[in-house]
Structure formats: C-alpha cells, structure tokens
N, C-alpha and C positions, 0 to 999 in steps of 0.2 A: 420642246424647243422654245428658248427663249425670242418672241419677235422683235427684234432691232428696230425694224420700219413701222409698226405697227403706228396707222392713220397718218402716216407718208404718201404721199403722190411723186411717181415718179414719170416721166418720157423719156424715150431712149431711141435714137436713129438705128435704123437697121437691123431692126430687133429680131426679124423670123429666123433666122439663121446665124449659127456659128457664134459670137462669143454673145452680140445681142443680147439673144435668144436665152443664153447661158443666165445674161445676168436679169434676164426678164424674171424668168420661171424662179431664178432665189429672191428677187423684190417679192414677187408676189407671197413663194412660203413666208417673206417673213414681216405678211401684214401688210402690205405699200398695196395700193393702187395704180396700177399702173399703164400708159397711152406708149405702142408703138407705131413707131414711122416704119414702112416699108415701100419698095418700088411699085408706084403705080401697076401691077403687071398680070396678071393669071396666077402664072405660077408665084410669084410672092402671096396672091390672096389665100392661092391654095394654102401654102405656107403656115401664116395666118391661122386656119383652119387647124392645120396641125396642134400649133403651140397652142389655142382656144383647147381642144382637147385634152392636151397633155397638165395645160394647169387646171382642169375641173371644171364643172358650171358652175362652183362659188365664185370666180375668179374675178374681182374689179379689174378687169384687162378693155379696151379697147384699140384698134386699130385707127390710125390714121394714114394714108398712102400719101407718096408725096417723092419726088426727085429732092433727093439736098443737095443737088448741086444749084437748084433752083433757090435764090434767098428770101422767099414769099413761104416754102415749105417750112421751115422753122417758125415764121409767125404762126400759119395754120396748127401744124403741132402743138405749139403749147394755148392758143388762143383755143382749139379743142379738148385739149385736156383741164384745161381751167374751166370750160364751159362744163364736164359733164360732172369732173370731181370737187372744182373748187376752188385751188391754188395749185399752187406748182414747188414742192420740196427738193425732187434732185431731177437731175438733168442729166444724160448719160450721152455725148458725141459721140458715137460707137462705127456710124458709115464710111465705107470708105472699097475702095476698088487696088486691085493690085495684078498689073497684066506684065509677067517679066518680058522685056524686051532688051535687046541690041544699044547701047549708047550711039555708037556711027550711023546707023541705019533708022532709030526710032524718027514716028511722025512727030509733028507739029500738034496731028489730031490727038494723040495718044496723051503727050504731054500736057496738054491743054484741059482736056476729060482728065485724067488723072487729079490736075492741082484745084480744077474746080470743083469737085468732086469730094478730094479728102481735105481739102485745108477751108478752101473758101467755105465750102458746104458746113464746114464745122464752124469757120467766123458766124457766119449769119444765124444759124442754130444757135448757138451760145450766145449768141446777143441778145436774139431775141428773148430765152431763158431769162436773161440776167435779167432783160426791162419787166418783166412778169415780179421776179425775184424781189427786185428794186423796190415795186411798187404797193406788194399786198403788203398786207398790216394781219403779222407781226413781216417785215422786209428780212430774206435770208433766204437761204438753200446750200444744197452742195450740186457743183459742177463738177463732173469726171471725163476727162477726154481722153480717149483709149489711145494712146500713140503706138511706139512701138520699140524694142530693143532696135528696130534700124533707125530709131534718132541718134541712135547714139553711134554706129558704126555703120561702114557703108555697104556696099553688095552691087557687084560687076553689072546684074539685069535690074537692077533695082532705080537706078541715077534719077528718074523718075517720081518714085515713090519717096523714096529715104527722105529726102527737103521736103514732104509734107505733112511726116511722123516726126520732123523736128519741129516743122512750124508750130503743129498741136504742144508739142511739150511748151515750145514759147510762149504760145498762146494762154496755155494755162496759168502758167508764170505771170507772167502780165495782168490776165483778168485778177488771178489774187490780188497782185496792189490794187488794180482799180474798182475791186470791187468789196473788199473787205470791210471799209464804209458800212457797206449795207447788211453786213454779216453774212456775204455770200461767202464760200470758199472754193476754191477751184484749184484743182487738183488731178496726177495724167496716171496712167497705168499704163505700163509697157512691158505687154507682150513679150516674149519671145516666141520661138519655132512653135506656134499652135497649130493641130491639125484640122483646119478649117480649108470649105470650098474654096475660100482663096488661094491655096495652096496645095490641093487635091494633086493636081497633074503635075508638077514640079518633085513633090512626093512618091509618085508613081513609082520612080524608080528606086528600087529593093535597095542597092546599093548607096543612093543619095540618103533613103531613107536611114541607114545603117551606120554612115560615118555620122549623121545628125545625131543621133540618140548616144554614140561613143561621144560625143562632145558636150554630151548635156552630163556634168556630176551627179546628176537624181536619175538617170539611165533611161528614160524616157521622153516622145513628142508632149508638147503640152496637150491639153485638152479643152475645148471652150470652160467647162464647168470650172478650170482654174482661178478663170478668171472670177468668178465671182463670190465668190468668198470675199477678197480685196474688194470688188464694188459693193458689197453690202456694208462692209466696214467704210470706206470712204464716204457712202451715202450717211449711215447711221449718226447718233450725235456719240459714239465712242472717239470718232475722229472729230470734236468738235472745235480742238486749239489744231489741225494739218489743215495747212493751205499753201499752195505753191510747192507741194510734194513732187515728188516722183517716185514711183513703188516699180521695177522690175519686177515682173512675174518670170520668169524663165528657165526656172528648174537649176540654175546658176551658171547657165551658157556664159553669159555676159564676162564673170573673172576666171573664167577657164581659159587664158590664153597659150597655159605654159604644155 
C-alpha cells in the first residue's frame, strides 16, 4: 500500500470512538503520526487503550484528554502534539455530541452543551491549529471539520444540532479565505446516516433502521470506516489545490429525494 501521510503529524478531536477513531487507525496505516483528544473520563481512557491495541506497538499515537467544549483544550492538543512530534500537518475537528430532543419542550441546558460543544469547541480547536499551522516554517496544513449531511437539511429532534453541522461547514469555508495565505486548506466532510454511538438508540428500532437503508441508493447505514478514506485524501497532498470543499459521504441519501 502506497502511504499518503507518510512523516505527517496529524490531531484529531474525539478520536476513540466512532468516525475519529475510524480516521485515526487509516492516518496511522498510512504513515502519519498521530495525537488524539478524548473526554477526560475512565471509560474514554479505557477507550484509548483499545485503539493503542488495535493500531500496534509501532504506532506514533498518542493521547491527549481534554473537554472541547473547553477553548484551553485545543491549545493543549496541538501544543502536545507539537511537543512530542514536532509540527502539526492536519488537523481533524471530528467532536461533537447529538442528544435528539423535542423543539417545544428542549432545555436551555441542552442547547447551550450542545452549541458549545459542537461548534464553539471546533472554533477554538481550529484556531488554535491554524496559529500552530501559521507559524512553523515551512507554514501550511490541512484542516477537515467533519460536519454533517444535517447542514444541509433539517430533522424534527435535531433543531439543536443541525445549526451546528452548518456552522462547521461555514466555518470551514471561511477559514479557507482566511487562511490560504498561509497555505493552510480547510476543508468539511459530511456525513450522512453513520452507524455510530451517537446514534445507537435512535437506530434501535428495526423498522427506523429499515426505511433508512431503503432511502440510502448504496442499500446500506454508513459505517465510521466510510469516512476515512475521504480524510486521508483530504489530509494528503493529492488534495493539494481543495480548499473550502464540501465532500458528502452518504451513500447518496442526500439526492434521493424523489
């Protein structure tokens, strides 16, 4: 197999689990070094523990824990993974939380944890990034913000979430002018219906589960590993003139409307 990454450094928010994780384990096959952020918690160290196993003891992997909803956590990320690799190549905003709730009835709390969580938590992580990016010599990277097929449309339990898998796709948009300058590129990947913990119990039911894959044209849920394909390519220098993209992964849910 040809390595894409090879003597890349990557970080990536929320990496033990679910699409993260997915696109941890293909930086690493393909050469990168690579620093994940996870929830300060037990069970994420556990986690942790997992992926360390599953990619080998060759593996340039380290952990870093950290709330991103917290804007201090994105500095410590990449100011750790500079520290132990060097520089910083790609930058992967991948954290984010999705609890379906009620519109009439949703808290204050929920919505609040929610946007700080998935949007601000990606502002301050990407910033941080890009000042790393900005500044070594040669200056450059690629930034990937994992948004969602619900930037683009909406969802009844979702009113919550959806504004802040759009804000990510803006965001990315935006950091590309401001940051092309420096030869960073930034760039979103969106999801569709992936079968990840976020989405476990929602999925539960046979029949939810049944009209979703009738609506997907490729006849199947996504799967984390989908996604990564796409972020190896986004990361790599094959995508060296993509910037201010948007790549839907979805199995082609998105133009199936008819």
């Amino acid at each position: 197999m040809v390595k894409l990454l090879e003597g890349k450094v990557a970080a990536i928010t929320g990496a033990v689990t679910g699409i993260g994780r997915a696109i941890a384990l293909d930086y690493l096959k393909h050469g990168a070094s690579v620093a994940v952020n996870h929830f300060p918690d037990d069970r994420s160290a556990s986690q942790f523990e997992d992926l360390q196993k599953e990619a080998g003891e060759g593996a340039n992997l380290i952990a870093v824990p950290g709330d991103v909803s917290k804007p201090e956590t994105g500095q410590e990320l990449v100011k750790k993974t500079v520290k132990k690799f060097g520089k910083l190549d790609i930058f992967v905003s991948n954290a984010g939380v999705c609890q379906f709730a009620d519109f009439l009835t949703m808290s204050h709390e929920l919505v609040n944890f929610t946007i700080t969580t998935n949007l601000n938590g990606a502002f301050f992580a990407v910033q941080a990034a890009a000042q790393q990016m900005a500044k070594q010599e040669p200056s450059g990277g690629s930034i990937i913000g994992i948004s969602s097929i619900s930037a683009l449309v909406g969802g009844a339990g979702q009113t919550h979430y959806t504004p802040t898998k759009a804000g990510i796709l803006s965001l990315m948009q935006s950091t590309a002018c401001a940051l092309g300058q420096y030869g960073i590129r930034c760039n979103a990947l969106l999801p569709g219906t992936i079968r990840t913990q976020l989405n476990d119990e929602d999925l539960a039911d046979p029949e939810k589960k049944k009209y979703m894959d009738g609506r997907i044209p490729l006849g199947r849920l996504g799967r984390p590993h989908d996604l990564a394909g796409p972020a190896v390519f986004l990361a790599s220098d094959l995508s060296e003139y993509v910037t201010g993209a948007q790549l839907l992964v979805d199995g082609g849910l998105f133009v199936n409307l008819q």
